[in-house]
N, C-alpha and C positions, 0 to 999 in steps of 0.2 A: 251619803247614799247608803242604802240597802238593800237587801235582798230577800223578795217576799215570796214566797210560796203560794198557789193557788190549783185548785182541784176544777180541771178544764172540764167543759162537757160539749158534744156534737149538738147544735140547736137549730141549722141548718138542715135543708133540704137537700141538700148537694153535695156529694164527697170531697169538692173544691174550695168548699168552705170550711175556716179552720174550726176549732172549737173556741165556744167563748168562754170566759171567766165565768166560772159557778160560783165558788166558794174560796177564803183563806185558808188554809193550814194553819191552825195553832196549834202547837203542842197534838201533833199530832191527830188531830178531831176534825171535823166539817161539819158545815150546815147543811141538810137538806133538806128541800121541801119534799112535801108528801099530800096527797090528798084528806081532805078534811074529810069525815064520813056523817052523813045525820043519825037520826035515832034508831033506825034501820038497819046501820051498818053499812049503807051502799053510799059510794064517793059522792063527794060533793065539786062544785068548781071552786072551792077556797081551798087553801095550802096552809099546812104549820110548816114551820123550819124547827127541827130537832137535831138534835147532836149526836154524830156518828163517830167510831172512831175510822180511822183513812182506811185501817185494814179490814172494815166489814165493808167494803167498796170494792164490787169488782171489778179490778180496769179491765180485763180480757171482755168485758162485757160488748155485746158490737150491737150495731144498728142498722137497718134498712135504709139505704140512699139514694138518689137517682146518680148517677154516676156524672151527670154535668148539667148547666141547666138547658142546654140543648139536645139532651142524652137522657129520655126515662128507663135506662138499664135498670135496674134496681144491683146494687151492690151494698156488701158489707164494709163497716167503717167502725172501728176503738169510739167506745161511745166515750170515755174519761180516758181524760189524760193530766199530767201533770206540766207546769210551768215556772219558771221563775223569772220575775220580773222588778225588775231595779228602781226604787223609787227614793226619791228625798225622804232623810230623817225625817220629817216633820209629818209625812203624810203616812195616815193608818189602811193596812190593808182593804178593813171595812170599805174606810170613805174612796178608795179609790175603784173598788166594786162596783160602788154605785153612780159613782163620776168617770168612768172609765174613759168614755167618749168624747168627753169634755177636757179631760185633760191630754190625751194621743190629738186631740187637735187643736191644742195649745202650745204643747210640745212640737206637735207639725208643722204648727206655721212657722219655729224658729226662736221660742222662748227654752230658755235653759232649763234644765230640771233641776239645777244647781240657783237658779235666781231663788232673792228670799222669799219666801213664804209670802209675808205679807204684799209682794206685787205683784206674785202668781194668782193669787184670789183676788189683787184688784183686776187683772187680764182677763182670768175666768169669767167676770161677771158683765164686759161688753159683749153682746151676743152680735154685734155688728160686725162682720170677716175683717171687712176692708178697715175698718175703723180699728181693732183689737189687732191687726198686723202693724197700721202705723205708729200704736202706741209701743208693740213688742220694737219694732225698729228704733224708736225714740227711747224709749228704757234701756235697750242695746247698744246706746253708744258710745264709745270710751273716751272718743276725741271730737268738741264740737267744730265744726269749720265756721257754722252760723251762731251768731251768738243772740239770734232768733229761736234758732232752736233750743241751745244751752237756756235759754231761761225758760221756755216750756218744759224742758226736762225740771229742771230746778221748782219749776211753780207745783206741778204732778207728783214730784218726791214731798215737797211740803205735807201737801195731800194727804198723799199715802202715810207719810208718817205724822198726820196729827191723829188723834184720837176720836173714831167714829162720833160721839157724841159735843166733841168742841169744831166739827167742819163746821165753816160759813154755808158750804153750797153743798149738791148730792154729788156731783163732779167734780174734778178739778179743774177743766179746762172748757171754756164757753164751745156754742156749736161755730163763732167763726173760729177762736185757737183749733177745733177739731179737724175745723175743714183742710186747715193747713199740714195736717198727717195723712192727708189722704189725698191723692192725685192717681189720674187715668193708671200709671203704672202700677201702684200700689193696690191698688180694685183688680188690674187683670191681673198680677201677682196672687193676690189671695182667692180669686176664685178656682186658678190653676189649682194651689195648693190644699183647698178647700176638694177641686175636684179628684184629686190624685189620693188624698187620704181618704177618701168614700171609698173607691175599689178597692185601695190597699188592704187586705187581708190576712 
């Protein structure tokens, strides 16, 4: 694991809401977008990203906000801030910028940040809740009691560890093996936890 740096900003309406992820800190620098200008000189709606260093950023800088979203007070609110946020070796500040959401609810539902690389990206890429939890639960198990399940597990690691271009199939596991990861509980499990990570802020 490590420890990544990232230059927050207020993107919200509401002072209830946190800041999101802007940009990485490396070496001291960030990206920021800026308005594109035409031939005129007057802005455009396109953006460049340029390189700043952190200290021509002014954090004291504040913003106008409604104070709640049932409250149009208008108040002040730290428009940047800073974070730090712990991720697997293997993943780059960048790519996790841009997959943020995809990965806090992958992580959410109960996949380790410590699982390997390679079956966190196989998880990532079911977009199905109910479906992407019973495989998180079947790749989570240390002891099998069925040994139904130990060979789905076992056929799924096959999978994963053959080499995208030598798979037989785009899956590992048929839509009836799938079926069998997923029952009533497991659906209203993940939609809780699907629902609970949407607010969570």
């Amino acid at each position: 694991m490590k420890t990544v740096q990232f230059l927050c900003k207020q993107m919200g309406e509401n002072s209830t809401t946190s800041h999101d992820l802007y940009s990485e800190i490396v070496n001291g620098k960030v990206k920021i977008s800026v308005p594109r200008k035409d031939e005129n000189g007057r802005k455009t709606l396109s953006y460049d990203k340029i390189e700043k260093d952190l200290s021509e950023i002014n954090m004291n800088e504040t913003i106008s906000v409604c104070l709640a979203f049932d409250n149009d007070m208008l108040v002040q609110k730290e428009l940047w801030s800073i974070r730090e946020v712990q991720l697997p070796d293997w993943l780059s500040g960048e790519e996790y910028l841009r997959m943020e959401i995809r990965f806090k609810y992958l992580w959410g539902f109960g996949c380790s940040m410590e699982t390997p690389e390679k079956i966190q990206r196989f998880l990532l890429d079911i977009s199905d809740e109910a479906l992407r939890l019973g495989y998180i639960k079947l790749l989570s198990t240390k002891n099998f009691k069925s040994p139904v399940r130990e060979s789905l597990y076992n056929q799924v690691m096959a999978w994963i560890d053959t080499n995208p271009e030598d798979r037989k199939y785009g899956k590992p596991l048929s839509w009836k093996q799938e079926a069998m990861l997923v029952n009533r509980h497991v659906m209203l499990e993940a939609k809780q936890k699907s629902t609970s990570l949407y607010w969570r802020r």
